[in-house]
DSSP file (Angstrom, degrees, kcal/mol; ACC not computed):
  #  RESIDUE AA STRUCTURE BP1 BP2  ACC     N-H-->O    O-->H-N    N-H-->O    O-->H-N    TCO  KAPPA ALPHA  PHI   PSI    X-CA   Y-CA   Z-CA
    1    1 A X              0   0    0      0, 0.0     2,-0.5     0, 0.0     0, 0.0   0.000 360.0 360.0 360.0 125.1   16.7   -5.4  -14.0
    2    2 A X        -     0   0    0      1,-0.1     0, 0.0     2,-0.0     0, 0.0  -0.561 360.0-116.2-108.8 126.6   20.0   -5.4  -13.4
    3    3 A X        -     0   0    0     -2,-0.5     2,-0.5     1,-0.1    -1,-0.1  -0.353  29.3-155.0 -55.7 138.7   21.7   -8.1  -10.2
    4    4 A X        -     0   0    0      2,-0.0    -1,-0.1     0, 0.0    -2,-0.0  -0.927   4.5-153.9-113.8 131.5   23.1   -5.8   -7.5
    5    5 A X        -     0   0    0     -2,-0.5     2,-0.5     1,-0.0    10,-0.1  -0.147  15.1-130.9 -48.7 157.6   26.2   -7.5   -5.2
    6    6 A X        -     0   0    0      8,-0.3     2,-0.4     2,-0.0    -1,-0.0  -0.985  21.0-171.1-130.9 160.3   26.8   -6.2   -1.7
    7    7 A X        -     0   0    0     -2,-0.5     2,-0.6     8,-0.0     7,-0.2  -0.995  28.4-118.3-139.7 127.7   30.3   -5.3   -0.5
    8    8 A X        -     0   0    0      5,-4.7     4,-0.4    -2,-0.4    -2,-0.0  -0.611  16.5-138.6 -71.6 108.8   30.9   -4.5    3.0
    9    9 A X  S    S+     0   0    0     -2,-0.6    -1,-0.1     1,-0.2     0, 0.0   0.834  98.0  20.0 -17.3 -63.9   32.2   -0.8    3.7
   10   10 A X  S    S+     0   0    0      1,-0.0    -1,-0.2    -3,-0.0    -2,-0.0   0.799 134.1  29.7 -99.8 -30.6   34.6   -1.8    6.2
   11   11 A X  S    S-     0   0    0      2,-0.1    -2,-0.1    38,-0.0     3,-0.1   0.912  90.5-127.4 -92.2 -53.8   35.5   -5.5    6.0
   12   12 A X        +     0   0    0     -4,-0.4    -3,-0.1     1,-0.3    -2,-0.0   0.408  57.4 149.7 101.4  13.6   35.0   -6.0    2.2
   13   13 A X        -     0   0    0     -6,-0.1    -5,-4.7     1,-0.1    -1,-0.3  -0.235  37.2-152.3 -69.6 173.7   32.6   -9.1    2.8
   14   14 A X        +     0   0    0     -7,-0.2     2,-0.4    -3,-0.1    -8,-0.3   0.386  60.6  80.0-129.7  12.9   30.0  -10.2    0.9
   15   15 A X        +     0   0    0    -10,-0.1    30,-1.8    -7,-0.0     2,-0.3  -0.884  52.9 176.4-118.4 154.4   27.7  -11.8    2.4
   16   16 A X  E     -A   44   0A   0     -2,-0.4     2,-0.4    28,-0.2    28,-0.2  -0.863  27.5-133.2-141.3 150.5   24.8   -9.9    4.4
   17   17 A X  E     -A   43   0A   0     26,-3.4    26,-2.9    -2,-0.3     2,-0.4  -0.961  23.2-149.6-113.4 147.0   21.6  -10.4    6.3
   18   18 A X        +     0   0    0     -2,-0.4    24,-0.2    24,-0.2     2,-0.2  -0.949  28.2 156.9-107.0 116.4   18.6   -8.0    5.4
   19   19 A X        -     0   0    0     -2,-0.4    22,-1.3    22,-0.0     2,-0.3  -0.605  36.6-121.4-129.5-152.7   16.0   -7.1    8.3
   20   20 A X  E     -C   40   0B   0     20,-0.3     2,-0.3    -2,-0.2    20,-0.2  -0.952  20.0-175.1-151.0 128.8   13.6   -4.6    9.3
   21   21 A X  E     -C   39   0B   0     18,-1.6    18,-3.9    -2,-0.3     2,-0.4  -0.969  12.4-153.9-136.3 149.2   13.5   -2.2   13.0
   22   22 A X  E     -C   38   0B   0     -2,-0.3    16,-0.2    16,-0.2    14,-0.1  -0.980  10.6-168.8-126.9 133.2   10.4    0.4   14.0
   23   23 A X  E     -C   37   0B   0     14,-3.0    14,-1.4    -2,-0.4     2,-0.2  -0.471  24.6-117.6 -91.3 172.0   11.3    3.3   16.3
   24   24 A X        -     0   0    0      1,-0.3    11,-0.2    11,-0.2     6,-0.2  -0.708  32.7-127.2-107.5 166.9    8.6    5.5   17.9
   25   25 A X        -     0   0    0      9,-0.7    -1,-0.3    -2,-0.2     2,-0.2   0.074  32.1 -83.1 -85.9-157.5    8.6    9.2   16.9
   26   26 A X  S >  S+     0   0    0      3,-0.1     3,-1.0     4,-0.1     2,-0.2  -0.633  86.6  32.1-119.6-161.8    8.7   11.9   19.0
   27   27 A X  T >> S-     0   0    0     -2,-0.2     3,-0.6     1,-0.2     4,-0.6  -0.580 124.8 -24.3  90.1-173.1    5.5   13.6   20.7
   28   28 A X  H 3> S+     0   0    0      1,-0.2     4,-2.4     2,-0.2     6,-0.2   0.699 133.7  68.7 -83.6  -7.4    2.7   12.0   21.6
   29   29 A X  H <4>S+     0   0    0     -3,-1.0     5,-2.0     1,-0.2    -1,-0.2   0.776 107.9  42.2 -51.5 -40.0    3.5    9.3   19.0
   30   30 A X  H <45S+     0   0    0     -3,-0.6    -2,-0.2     3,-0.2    -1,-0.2   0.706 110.1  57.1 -93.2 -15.5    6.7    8.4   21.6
   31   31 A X  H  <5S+     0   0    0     -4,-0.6     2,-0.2     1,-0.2    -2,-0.2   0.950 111.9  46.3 -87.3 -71.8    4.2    8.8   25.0
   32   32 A X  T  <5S-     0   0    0     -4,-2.4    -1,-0.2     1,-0.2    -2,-0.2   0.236 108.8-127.5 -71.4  20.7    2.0    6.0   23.3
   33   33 A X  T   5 +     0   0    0     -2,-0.2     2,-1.0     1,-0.2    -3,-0.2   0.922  51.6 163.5  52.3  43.0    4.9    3.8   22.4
   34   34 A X      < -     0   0    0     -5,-2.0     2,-1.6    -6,-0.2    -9,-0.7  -0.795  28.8-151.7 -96.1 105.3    3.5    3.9   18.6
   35   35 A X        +     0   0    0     -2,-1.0   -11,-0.2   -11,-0.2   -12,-0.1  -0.417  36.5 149.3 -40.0  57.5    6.1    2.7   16.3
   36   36 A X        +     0   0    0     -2,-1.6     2,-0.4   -14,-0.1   -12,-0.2   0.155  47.3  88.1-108.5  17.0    5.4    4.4   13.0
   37   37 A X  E     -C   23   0B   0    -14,-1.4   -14,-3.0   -12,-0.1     2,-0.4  -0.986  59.0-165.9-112.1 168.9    9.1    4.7   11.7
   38   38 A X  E     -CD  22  55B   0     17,-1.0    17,-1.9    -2,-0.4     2,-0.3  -0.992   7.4-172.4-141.4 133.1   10.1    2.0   10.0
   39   39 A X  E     -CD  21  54B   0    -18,-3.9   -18,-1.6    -2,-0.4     2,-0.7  -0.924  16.6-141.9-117.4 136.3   13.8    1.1    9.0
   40   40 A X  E     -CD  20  53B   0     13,-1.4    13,-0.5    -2,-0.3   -20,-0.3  -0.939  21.1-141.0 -92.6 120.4   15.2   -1.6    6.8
   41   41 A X        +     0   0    0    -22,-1.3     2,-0.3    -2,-0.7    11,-0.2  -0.380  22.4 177.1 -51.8 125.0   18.6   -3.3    8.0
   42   42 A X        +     0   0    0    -24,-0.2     9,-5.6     9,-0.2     2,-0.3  -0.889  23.2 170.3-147.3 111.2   21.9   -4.5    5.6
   43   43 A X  E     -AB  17  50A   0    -26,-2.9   -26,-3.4    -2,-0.3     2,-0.3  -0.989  36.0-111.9-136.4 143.1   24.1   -5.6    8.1
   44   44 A X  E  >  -A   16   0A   0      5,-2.4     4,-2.6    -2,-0.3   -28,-0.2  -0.357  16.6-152.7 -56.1 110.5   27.8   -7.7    7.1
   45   45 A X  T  4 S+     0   0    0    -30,-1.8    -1,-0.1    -2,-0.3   -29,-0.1   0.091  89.0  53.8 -89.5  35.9   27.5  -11.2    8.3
   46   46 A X  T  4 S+     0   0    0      3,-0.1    -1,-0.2   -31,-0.1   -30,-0.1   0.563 133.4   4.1-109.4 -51.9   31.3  -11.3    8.6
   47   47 A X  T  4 S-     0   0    0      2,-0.1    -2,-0.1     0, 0.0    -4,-0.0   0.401  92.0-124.1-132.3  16.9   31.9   -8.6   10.7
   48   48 A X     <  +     0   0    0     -4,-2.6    -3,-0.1     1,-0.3     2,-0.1   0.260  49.6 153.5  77.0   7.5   28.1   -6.9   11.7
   49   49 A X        -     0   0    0      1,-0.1    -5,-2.4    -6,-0.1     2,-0.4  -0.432  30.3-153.0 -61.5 136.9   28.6   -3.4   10.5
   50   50 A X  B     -B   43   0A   0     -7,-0.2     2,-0.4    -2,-0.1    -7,-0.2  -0.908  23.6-164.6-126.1 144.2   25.2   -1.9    9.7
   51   51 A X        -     0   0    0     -9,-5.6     2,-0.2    -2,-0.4    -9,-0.2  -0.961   9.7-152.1-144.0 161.9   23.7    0.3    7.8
   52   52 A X        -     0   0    0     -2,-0.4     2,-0.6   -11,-0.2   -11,-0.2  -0.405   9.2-175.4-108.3 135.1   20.0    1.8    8.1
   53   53 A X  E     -D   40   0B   0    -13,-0.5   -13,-1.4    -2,-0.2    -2,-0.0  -0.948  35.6-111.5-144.1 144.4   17.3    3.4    5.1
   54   54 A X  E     -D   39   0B   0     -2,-0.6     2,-0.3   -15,-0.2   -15,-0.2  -0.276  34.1-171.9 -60.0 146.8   14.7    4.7    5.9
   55   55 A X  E     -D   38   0B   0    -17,-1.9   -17,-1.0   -16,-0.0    -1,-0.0  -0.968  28.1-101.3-156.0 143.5   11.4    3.0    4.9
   56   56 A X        -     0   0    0     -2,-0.3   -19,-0.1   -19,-0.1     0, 0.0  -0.256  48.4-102.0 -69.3 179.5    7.3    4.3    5.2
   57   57 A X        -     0   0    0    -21,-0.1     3,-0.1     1,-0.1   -21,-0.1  -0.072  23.4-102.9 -72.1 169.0    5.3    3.0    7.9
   58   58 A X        -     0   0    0      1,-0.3     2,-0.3     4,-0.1     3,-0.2   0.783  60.4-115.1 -65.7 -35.4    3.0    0.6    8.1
   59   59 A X        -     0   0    0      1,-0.2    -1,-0.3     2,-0.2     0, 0.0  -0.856  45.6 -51.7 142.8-168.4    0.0    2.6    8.2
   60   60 A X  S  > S+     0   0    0     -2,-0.3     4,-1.1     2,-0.1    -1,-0.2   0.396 136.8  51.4 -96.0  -6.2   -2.9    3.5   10.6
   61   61 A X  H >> S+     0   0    0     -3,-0.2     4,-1.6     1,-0.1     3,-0.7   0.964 102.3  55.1 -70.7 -59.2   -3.3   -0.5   10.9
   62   62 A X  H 34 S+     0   0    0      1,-0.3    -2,-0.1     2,-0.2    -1,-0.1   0.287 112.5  43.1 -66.5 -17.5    0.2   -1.0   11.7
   63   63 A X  H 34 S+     0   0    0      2,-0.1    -1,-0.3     3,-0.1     4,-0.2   0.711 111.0  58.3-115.5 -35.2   -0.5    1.9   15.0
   64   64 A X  H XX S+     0   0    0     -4,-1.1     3,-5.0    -3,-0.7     4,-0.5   0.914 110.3  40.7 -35.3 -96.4   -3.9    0.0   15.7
   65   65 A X  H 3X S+     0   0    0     -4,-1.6     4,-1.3     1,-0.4     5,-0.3   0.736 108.5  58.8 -43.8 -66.1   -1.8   -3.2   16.3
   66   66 A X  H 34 S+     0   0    0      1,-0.2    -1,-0.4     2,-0.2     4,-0.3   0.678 110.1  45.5 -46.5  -9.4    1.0   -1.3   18.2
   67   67 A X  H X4 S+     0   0    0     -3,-5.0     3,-1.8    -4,-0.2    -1,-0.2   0.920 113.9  49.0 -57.9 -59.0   -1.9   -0.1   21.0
   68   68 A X  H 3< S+     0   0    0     -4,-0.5    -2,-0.2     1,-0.3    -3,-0.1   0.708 114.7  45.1 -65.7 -33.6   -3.3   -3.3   21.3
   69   69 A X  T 3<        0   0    0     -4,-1.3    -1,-0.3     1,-0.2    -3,-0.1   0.573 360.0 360.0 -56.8 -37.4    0.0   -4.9   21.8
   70   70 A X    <         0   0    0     -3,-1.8    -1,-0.2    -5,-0.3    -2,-0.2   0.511 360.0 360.0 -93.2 360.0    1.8   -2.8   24.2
């Protein structure tokens, strides 16, 4: 397995933070505020440009705990 760097698109940094955001869909998925997409986060910790991938959901637990929650 080969190390990968990151290089910022716009600034040319290199150093990043990695995180995670969940949208709701649309539908009744968006009425019931269930959050089933799920995005991973690479954003430049010089100069905060981000960018977004797509990622699966959490599951039918992962839509339990978003009811119970909201």
């Amino acid at each position: 397995m080969s190390k990968r760097t990151y290089t910022c698109d716009k600034c040319d940094g290199t150093r990043y933070e990695a995180g995670e955001i969940r949208t709701t869909g649309s539908g009744i998925s968006r009425f019931l505020n269930l959050q089933n997409k799920k995005f991973a986060t690479v954003s430049c910790a010089d100069c905060g440009y981000t960018e977004i991938y797509r990622m699966h959901a959490g599951g039918t637990i992962g839509n339990i705990f978003d009811v119970l929650t909201n």
